[in-house]
C-alpha atoms as a printed R data frame, in Angstrom:
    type eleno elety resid chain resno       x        y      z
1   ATOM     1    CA   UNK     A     1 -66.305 -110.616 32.485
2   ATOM     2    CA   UNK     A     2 -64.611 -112.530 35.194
3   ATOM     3    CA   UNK     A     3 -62.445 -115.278 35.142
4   ATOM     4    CA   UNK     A     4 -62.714 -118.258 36.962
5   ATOM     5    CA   UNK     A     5 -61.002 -120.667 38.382
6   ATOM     6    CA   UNK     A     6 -62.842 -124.107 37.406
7   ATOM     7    CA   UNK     A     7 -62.040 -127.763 37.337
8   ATOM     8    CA   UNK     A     8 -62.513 -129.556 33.698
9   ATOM     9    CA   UNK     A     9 -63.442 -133.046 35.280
10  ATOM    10    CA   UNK     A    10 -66.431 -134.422 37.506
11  ATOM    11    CA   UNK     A    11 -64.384 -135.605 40.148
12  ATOM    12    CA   UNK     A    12 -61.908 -133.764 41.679
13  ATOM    13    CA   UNK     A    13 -58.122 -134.100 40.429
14  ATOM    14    CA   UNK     A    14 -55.296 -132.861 42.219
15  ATOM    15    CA   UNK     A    15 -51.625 -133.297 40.195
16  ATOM    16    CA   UNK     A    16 -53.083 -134.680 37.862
17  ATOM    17    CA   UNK     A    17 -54.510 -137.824 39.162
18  ATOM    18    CA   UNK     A    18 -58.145 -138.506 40.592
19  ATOM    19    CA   UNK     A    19 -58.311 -138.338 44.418
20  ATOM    20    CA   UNK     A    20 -60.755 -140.725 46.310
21  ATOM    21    CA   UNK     A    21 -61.390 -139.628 49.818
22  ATOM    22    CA   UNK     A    22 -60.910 -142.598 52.199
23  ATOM    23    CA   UNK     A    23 -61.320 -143.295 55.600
24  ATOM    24    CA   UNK     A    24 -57.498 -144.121 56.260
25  ATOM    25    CA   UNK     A    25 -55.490 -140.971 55.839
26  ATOM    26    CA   UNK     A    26 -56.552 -137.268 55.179
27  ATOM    27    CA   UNK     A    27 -56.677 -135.387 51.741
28  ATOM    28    CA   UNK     A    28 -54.630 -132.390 50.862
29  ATOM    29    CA   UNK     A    29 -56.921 -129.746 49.376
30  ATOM    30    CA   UNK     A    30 -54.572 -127.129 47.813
31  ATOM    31    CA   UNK     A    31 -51.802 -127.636 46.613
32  ATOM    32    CA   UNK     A    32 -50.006 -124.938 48.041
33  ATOM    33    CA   UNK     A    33 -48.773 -123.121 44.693
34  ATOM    34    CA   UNK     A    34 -51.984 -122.789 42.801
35  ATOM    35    CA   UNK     A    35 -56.026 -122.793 43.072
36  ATOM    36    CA   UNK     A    36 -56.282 -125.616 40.475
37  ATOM    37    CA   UNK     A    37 -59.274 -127.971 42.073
38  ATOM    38    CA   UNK     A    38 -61.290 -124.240 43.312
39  ATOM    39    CA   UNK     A    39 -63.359 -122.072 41.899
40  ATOM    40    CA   UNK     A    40 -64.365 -118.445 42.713
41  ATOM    41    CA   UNK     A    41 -63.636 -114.670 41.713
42  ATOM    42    CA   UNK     A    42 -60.342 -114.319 40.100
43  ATOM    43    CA   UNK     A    43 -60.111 -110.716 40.939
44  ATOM    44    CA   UNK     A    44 -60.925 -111.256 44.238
45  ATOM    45    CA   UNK     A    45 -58.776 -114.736 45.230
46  ATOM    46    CA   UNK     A    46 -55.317 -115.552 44.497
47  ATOM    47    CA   UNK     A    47 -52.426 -117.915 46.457
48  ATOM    48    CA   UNK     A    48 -49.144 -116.200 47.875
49  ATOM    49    CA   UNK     A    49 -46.722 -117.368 50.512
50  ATOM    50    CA   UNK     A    50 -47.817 -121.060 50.192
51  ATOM    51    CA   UNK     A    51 -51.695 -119.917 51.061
52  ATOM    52    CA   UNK     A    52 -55.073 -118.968 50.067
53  ATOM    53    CA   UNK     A    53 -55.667 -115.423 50.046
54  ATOM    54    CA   UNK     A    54 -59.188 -113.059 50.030
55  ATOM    55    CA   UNK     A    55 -59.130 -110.298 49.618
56  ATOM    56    CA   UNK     A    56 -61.656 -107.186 48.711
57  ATOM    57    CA   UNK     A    57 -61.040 -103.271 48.833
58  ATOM    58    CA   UNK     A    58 -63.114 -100.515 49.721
59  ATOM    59    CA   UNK     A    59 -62.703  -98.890 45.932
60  ATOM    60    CA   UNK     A    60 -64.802 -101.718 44.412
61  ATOM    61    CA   UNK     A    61 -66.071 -103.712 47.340
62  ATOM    62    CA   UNK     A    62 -68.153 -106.592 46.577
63  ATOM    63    CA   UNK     A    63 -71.972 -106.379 47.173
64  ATOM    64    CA   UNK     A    64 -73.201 -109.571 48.033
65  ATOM    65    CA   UNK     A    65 -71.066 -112.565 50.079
66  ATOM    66    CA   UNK     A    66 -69.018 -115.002 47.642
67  ATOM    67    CA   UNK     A    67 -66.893 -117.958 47.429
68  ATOM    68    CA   UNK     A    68 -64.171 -119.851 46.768
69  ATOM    69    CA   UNK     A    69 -65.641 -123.335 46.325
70  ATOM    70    CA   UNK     A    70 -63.540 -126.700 45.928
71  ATOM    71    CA   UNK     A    71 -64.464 -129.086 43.720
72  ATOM    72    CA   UNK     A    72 -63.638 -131.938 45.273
73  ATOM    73    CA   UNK     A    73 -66.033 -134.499 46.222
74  ATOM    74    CA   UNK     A    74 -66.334 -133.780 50.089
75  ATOM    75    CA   UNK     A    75 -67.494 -137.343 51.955
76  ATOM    76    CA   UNK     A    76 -71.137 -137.059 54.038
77  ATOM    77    CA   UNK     A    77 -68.793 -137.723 57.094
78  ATOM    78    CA   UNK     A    78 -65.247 -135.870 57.829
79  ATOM    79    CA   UNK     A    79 -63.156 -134.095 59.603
80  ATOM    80    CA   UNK     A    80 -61.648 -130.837 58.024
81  ATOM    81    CA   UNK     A    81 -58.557 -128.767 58.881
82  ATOM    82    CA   UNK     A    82 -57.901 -125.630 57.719
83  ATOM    83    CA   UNK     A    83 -55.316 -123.527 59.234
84  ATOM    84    CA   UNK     A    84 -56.749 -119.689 58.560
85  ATOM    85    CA   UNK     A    85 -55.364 -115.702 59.754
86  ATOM    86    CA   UNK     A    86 -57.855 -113.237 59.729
87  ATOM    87    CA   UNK     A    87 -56.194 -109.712 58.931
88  ATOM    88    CA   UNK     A    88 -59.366 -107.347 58.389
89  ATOM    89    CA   UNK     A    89 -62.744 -108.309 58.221
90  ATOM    90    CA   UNK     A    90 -65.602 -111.796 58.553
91  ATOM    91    CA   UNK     A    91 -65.286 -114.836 56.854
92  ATOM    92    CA   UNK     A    92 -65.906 -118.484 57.204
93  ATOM    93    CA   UNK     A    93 -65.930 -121.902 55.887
94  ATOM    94    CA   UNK     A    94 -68.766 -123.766 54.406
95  ATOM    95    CA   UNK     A    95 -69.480 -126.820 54.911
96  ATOM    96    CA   UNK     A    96 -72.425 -129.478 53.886
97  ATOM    97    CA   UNK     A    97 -73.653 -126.561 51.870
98  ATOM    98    CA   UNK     A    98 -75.074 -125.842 48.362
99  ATOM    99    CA   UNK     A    99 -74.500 -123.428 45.793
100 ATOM   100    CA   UNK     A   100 -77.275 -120.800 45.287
101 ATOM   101    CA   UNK     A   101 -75.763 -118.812 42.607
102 ATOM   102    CA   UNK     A   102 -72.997 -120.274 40.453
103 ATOM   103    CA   UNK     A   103 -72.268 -117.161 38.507
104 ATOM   104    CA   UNK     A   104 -71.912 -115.133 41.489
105 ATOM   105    CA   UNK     A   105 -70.432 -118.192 43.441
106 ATOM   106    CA   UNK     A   106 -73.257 -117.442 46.538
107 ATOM   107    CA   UNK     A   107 -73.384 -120.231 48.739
108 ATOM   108    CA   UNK     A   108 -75.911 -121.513 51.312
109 ATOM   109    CA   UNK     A   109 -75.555 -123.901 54.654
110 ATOM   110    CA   UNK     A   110 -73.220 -124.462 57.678
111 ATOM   111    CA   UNK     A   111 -70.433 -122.393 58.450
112 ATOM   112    CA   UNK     A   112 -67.722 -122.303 60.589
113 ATOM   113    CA   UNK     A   113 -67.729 -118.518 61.343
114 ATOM   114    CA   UNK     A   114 -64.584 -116.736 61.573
115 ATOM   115    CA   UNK     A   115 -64.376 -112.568 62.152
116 ATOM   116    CA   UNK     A   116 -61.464 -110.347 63.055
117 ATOM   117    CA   UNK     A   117 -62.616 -108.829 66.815
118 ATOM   118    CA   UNK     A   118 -63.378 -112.857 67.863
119 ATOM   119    CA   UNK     A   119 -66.885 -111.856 68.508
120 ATOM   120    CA   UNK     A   120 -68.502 -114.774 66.231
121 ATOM   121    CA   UNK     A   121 -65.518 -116.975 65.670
122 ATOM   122    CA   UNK     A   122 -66.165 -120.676 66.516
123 ATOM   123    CA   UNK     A   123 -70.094 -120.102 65.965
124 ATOM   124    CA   UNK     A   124 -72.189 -121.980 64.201
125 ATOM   125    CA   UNK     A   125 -74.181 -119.632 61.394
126 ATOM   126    CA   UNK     A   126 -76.598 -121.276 58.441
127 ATOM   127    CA   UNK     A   127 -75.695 -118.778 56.060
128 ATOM   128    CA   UNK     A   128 -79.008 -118.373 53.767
129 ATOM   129    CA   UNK     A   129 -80.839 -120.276 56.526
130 ATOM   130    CA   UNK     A   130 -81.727 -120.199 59.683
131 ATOM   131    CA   UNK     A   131 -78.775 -118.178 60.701
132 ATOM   132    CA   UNK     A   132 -76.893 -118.567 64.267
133 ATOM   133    CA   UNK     A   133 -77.733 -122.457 65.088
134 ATOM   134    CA   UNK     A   134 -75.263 -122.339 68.016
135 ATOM   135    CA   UNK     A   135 -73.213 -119.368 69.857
136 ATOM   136    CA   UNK     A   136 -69.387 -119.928 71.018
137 ATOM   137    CA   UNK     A   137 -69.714 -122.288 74.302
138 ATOM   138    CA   UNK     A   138 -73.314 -123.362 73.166
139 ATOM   139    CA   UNK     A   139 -74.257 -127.438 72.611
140 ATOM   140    CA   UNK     A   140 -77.657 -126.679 70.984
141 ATOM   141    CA   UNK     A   141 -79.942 -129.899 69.951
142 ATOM   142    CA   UNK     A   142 -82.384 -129.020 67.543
143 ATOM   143    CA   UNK     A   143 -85.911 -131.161 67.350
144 ATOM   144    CA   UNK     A   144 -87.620 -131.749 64.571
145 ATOM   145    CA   UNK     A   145 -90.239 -129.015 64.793
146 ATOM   146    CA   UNK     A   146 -87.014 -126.601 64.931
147 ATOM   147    CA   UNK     A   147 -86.884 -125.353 68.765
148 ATOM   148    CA   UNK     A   148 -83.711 -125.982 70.205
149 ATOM   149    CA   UNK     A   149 -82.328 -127.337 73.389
150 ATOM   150    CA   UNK     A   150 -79.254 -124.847 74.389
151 ATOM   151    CA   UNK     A   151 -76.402 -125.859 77.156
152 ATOM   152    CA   UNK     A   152 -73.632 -124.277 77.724
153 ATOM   153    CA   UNK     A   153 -69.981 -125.826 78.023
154 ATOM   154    CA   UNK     A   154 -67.789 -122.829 77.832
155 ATOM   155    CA   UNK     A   155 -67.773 -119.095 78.075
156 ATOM   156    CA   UNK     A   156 -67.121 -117.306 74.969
157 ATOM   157    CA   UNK     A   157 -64.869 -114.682 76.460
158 ATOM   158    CA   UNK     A   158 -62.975 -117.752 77.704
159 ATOM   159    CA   UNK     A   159 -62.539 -119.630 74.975
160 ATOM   160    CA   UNK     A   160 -61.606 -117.066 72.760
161 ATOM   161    CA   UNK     A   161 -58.328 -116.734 74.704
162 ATOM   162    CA   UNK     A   162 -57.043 -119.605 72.893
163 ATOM   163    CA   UNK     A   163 -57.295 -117.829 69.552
164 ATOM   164    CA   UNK     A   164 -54.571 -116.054 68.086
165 ATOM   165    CA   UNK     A   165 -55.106 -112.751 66.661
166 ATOM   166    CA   UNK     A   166 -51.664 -111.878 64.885
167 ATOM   167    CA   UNK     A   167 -50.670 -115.673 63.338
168 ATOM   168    CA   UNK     A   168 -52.457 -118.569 62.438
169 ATOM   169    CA   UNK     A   169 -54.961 -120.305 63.889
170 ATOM   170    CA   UNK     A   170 -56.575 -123.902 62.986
171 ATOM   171    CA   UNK     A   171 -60.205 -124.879 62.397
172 ATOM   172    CA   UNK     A   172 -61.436 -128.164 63.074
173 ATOM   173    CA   UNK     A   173 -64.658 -129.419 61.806
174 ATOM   174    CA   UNK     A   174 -66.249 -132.557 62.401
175 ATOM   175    CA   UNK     A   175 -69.342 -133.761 60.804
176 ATOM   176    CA   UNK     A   176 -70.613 -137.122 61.775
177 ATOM   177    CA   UNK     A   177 -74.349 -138.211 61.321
178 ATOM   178    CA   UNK     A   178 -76.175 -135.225 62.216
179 ATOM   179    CA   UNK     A   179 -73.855 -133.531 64.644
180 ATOM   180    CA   UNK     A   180 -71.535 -130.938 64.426
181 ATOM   181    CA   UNK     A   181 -68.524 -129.728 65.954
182 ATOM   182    CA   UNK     A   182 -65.904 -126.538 65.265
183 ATOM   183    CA   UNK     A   183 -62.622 -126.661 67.352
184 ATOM   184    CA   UNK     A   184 -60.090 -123.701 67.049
185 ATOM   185    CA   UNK     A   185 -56.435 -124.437 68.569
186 ATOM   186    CA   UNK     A   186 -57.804 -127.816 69.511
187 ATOM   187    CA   UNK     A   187 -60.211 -125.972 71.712
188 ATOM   188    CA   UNK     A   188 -64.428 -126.855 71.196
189 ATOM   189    CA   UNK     A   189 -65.942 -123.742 70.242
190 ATOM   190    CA   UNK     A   190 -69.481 -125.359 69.284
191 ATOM   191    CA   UNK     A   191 -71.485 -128.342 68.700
192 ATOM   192    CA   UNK     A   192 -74.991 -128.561 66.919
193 ATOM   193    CA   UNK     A   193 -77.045 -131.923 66.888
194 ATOM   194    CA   UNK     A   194 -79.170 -130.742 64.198
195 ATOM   195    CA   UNK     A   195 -82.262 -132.917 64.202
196 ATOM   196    CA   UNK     A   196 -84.715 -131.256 61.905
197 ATOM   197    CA   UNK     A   197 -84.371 -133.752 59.396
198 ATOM   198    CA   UNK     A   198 -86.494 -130.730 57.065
199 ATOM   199    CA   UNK     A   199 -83.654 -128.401 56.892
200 ATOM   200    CA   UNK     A   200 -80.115 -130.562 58.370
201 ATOM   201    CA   UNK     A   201 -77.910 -130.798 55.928
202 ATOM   202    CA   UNK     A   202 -76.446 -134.671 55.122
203 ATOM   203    CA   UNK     A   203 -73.938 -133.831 53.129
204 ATOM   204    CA   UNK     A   204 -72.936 -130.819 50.464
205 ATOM   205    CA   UNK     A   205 -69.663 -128.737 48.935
206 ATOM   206    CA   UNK     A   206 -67.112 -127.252 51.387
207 ATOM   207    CA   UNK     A   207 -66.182 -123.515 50.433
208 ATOM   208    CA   UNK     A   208 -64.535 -120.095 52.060
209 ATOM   209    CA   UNK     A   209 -66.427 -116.992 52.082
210 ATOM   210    CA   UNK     A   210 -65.572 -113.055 51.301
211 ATOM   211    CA   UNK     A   211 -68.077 -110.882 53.123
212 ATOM   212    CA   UNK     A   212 -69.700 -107.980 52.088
213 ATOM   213    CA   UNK     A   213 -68.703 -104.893 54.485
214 ATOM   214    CA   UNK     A   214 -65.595 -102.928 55.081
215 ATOM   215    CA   UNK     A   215 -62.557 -103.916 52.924
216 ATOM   216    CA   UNK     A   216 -60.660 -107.826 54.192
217 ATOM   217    CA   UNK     A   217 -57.985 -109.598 53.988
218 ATOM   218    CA   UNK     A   218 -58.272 -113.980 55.063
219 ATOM   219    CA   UNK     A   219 -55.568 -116.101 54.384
220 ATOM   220    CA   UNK     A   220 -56.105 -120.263 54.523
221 ATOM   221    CA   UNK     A   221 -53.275 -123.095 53.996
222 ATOM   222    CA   UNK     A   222 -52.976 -126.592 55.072
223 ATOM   223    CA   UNK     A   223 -56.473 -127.641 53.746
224 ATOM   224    CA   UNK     A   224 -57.000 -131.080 54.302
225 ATOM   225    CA   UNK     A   225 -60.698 -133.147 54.975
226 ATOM   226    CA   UNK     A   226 -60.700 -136.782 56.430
227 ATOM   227    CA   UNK     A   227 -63.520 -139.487 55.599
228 ATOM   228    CA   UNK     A   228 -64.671 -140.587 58.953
């Protein structure tokens, strides 16, 4: 049976007193010693060197995606920073999303993609949805009837030269209404104006992800969301 890592109150509590999300200053997420306020596979998540780590092995590897999910009461409207450093393998962070499986910790909705060879970092991907809503360099507006409007800002190639691929990188997200935006290094990797009110997410849990696939190693710290 596996542990988990749970919170024992509705809202979220970090040092042992309540946080409320406001619009004035941003929110530490992890407390930089422990997962206390997350929840996921204990055999598969732990915290060293002052940050999150994933990790899964080839011996036992893990057959469906999972998560790490914070409790915390994520606003409708933010802006999340997550500094991450990809050593093996494709992750992401969740955002506006739901949990599909609580046992299994499966999770469902936007995510800022990250993977070690750069070739989907900075995209847009709906996991359990309608997948890839917007490449690297894409501004894709989505109508109501789901067909999408792409432009292009950037090229890909281009903009992943501003990612690091030994150290740390940060992730930006910004949420406001129904558009989206992922920035890596300060650097816009994709926007989404998702307006199919059917399937666009308002608001929803934020969460890191452990893909299935060859064994990987993803390490987050300085977690922190902003109300906007």
């Amino acid at each position: 049976m596996l542990r988990l890592f749970t919170a024992s109150i509705a809202t979220f509590c970090l040092f042992g007193s309540l946080v409320t999300v406001s619009a004035a200053d941003p929110v530490s997420m992890f407390d930089g010693k422990s997962l206390e306020g997350w929840r996921g596979r204990a055999d598969l998540w732990s915290v060293a060197d002052g940050a999150i780590v994933g990790r899964t092995n080839a011996a036992e590897p893990i057959k469906k995606n999972t998560f790490l999910i914070w409790d915390g009461d994520a606003p409708a409207d933010f802006e999340l920073r997550i500094s991450y450093w990809v050593e093996a393998g494709n992750s992401g962070i969740q955002y506006r999303s739901k949990v599909a499986d609580e046992k299994e910790f499966v999770v469902g909705g936007y995510q800022a993609d990250i993977e070690v060879s750069n070739n989907y970092t900075g995209i847009n991907y709906e996991e359990r949805g309608r997948g890839i809503l917007a490449q690297r360099g894409q501004r894709v507006t989505i109508a109501e009837d789901g067909s999408k409007k792409v432009e292009t800002f950037g090229k890909a190639d281009e903009i992943a030269k501003s990612f690091n691929t030994d150290a740390w990188n940060e992730y930006r997200v910004v949420a406001k209404g129904n558009t989206l935006q992922h920035y890596i290094n300060d650097t816009l990797t994709s926007e989404v104006i998702d307006g199919q009110s059917e399937k666009a997410a308002k608001d929803g849990i934020i969460a890191l992800q452990l893909h299935v696939g060859p064994a990987m190693v993803i390490r987050f710290k300085n977690l922190t969301i902003k109300a906007l």
